[in-house]
N, C-alpha and C positions, 0 to 999 in steps of 0.2 A: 504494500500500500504506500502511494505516497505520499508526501510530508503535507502536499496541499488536499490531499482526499483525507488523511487526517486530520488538518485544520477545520475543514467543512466540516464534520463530524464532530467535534470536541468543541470547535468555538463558533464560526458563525452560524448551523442549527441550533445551537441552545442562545445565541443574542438576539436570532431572528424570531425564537420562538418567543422570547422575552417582550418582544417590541408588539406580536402579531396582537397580544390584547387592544392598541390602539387603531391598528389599522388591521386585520385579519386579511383581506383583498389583496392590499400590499404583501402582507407575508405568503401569500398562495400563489402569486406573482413572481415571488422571489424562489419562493421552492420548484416552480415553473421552470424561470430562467434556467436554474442550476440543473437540471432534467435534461433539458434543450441542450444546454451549453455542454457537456459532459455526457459521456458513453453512454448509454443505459447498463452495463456493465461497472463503470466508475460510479454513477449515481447509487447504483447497488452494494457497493463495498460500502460505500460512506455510508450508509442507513445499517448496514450489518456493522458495520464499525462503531456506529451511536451507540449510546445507553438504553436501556427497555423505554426510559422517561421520552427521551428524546424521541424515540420511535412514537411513541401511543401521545407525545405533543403535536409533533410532524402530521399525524393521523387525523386528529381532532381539528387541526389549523384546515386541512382539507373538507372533511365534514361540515363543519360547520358552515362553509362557504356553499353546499349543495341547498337547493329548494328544499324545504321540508317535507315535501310531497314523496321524493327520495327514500329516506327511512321512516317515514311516519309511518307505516307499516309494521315496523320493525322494534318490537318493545325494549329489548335489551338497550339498542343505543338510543332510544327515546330517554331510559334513563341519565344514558352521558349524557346527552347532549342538554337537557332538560334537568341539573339540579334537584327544583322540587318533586319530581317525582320521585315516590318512595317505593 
């Protein structure tokens, strides 16, 4: 792996994910680019390289940007996605 697939991995996924509370768009845009820009091959190390957190933030930062009409079917992630639900 290299030094910049582990940067992406260890430092800008967990500042982007940090940031996406204010702009979510922006950061699915940014996860986007990096997708594009990068192998799908490379893009896959760096997510197997991440921490489980990092993974299942990266995941929810996507989610959350879908219609609800999406998983609203789907009670398990009704719970993610939705807090109050108990």
């Amino acid at each position: 792996m290299s030094d910049e697939e582990r940067w992406f991995a260890r430092e800008y996924f967990p500042t982007l994910i940090d940031e996406a509370e204010s702009s979510p768009e922006d950061a699915l845009n940014h996860i986007a680019e990096v997708a594009t820009v990068l192998t799908m091959t490379k893009f896959r190390r760096i997510v197997d390289f991440s921490t489980p957190q990092v993974k299942a933030d990266l995941l929810m930062i996507i989610l959350r940007c879908l219609p609800t009409e999406v998983y609203s079917d789907f009670a398990p992630l009704q719970a993610v996605t939705n807090p109050t639900v108990t």
